[in-house]
N, C-alpha and C positions, 0 to 999 in steps of 0.2 A: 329636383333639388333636395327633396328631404333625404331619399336616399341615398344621395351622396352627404350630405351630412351625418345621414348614420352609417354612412361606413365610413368615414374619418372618428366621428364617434368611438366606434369597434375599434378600428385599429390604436389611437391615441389608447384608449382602456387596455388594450392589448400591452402596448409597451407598459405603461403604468405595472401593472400584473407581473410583469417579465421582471422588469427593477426591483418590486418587493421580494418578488420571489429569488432573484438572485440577492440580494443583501440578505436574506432570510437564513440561505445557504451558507455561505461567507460566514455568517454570522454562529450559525449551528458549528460548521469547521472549525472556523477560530476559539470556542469554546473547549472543541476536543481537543488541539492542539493547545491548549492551555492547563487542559487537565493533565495532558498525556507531561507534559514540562513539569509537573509539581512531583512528578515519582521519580527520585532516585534511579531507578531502572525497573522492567520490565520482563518479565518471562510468560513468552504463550507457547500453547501447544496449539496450531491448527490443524485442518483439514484442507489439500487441494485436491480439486475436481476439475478435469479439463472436461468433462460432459464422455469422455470413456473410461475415465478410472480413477478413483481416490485414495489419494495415500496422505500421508499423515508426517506431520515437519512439527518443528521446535524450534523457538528463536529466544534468545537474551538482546534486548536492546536497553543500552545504557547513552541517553543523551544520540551524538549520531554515532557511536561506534553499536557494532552488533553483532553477535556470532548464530547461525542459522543453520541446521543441521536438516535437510529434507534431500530424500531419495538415494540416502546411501554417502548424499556430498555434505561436506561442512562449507562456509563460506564464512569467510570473517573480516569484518570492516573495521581497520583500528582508528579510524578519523582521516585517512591520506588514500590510504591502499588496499585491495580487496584482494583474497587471498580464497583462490576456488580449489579445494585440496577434493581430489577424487582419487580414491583408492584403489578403482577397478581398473585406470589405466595409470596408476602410479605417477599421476600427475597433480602440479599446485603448477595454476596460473597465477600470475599477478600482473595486475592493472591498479591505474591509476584509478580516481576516481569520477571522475568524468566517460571512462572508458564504456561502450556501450555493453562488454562483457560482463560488470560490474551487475546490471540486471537481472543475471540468471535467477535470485532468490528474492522477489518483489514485496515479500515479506518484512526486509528488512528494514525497509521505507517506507512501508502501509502508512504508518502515522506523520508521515510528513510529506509525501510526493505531491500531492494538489498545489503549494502554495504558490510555484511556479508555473505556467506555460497551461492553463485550465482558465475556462468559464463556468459557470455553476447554473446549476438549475433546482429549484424546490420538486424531487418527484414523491412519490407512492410511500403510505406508511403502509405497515402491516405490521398484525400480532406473531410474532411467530417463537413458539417453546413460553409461553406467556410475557416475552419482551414484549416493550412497544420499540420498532425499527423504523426509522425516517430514514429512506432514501435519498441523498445529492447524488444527481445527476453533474459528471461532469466529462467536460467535453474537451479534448487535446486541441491547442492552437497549432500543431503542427502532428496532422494524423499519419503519423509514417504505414504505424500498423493495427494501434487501437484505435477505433472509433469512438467509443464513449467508453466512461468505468462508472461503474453504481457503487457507493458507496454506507453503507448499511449502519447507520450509529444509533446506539443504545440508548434513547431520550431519558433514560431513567441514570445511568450510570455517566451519559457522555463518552461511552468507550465505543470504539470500530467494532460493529460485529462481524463483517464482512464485507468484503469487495469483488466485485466484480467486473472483466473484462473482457468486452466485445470488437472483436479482430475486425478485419476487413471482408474475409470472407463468411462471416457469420459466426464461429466458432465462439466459445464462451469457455472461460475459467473461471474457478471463484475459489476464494481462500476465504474460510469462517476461523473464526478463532474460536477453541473449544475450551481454554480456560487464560485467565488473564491472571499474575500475579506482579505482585507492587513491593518496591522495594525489599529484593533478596537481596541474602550476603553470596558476596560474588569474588571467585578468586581475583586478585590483583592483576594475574597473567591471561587472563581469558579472552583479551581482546588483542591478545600478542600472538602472532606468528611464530612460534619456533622451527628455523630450519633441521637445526638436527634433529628433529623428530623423525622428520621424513629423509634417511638418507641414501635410500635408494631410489626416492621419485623425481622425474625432469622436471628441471623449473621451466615453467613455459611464463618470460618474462615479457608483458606485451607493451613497456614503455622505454 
């Protein structure tokens, strides 16, 4: 009998634990997305690393539009429509926003993708380049193809230092961000599409 007391015990302690620790989470998010809302807009330069090669992207985010320039593509979100211009095959897709193409640059969304369709969990700090980085643990309610993403923020700034994403078959990416700046001045047209720019590339229109 005692032993079954103390494992109702453990487990009742257990949930307890599990509750602080996601509200803890929740709690640490909603602050960055609070912060990340007080700037005008945003410009980082990261790093991606699929775990075989790193290259190196740029992104403007103003509120939700954003323009993101990584591996030769630009991709630009003006609030409705996303706009994937690739040079190499002289092609600009457009999709809607919902569209799952829409994803190619995960960048674009770093500081807001969690708030829907995620559970959270409190994991692992660590020092790293003399930050202090709190990891959330968060876990998709419908895992098509990631199984969890780490989410890396900077307890001293509140800013994303990095994310990372683990597939279903083990593979990992991770995008750091190598410099964060706040509130540039920004052309008026920068989150426009202009067609005649491109007037020899196919519109590949996918709505």
């Amino acid at each position: 009998m005692k032993r079954l007391a103390t494992l109702i015990s453990i487990f009742f302690i257990s949930i307890s634990t599990y509750a602080q620790n996601a509200a803890a989470a929740k709690t640490l998010l909603d602050e960055v997305s609070a912060k990340t809302k007080s700037y005008n807009n945003m410009v980082i330069d990261f790093s991606f690393n699929n775990g075989k090669e790193e290259t190196s992207g740029k992104a403007t985010i103003q509120g939700e539009k954003y323009v993101a320039e990584f591996m030769g593509i630009t991709q630009i979100f003006d609030g409705s429509k996303t706009y994937i211009i690739n040079p190499n095959d002289e092609e600009v897709t457009i999709a809607s926003a919902n569209s799952a193409e829409t994803q190619a640059v995960s960048i674009g969304n770093l500081l807001s993708f969690y708030k829907k369709g995620y559970s959270y969990v409190w994991d692992k700090k660590q020092t790293i380049n003399g930050k202090t980085i709190q990891y959330i643990k968060l876990i998709p309610t419908d895992k098509k193809s990631v199984n969890e993403i780490y989410l890396g923020i900077d307890t001293k700034t509140k800013n994303i230092y990095n994310r990372t994403d683990v597939y279903k078959g083990g593979s990992k990416s991770v995008i750091t961000i190598k410099s964060f700046k706040t509130n540039q001045t920004l052309s008026k047209n920068l989150f426009t599409f202009t067609k005649s720019k491109y007037p020899n590339y196919y519109i590949n229109n996918l709505d």
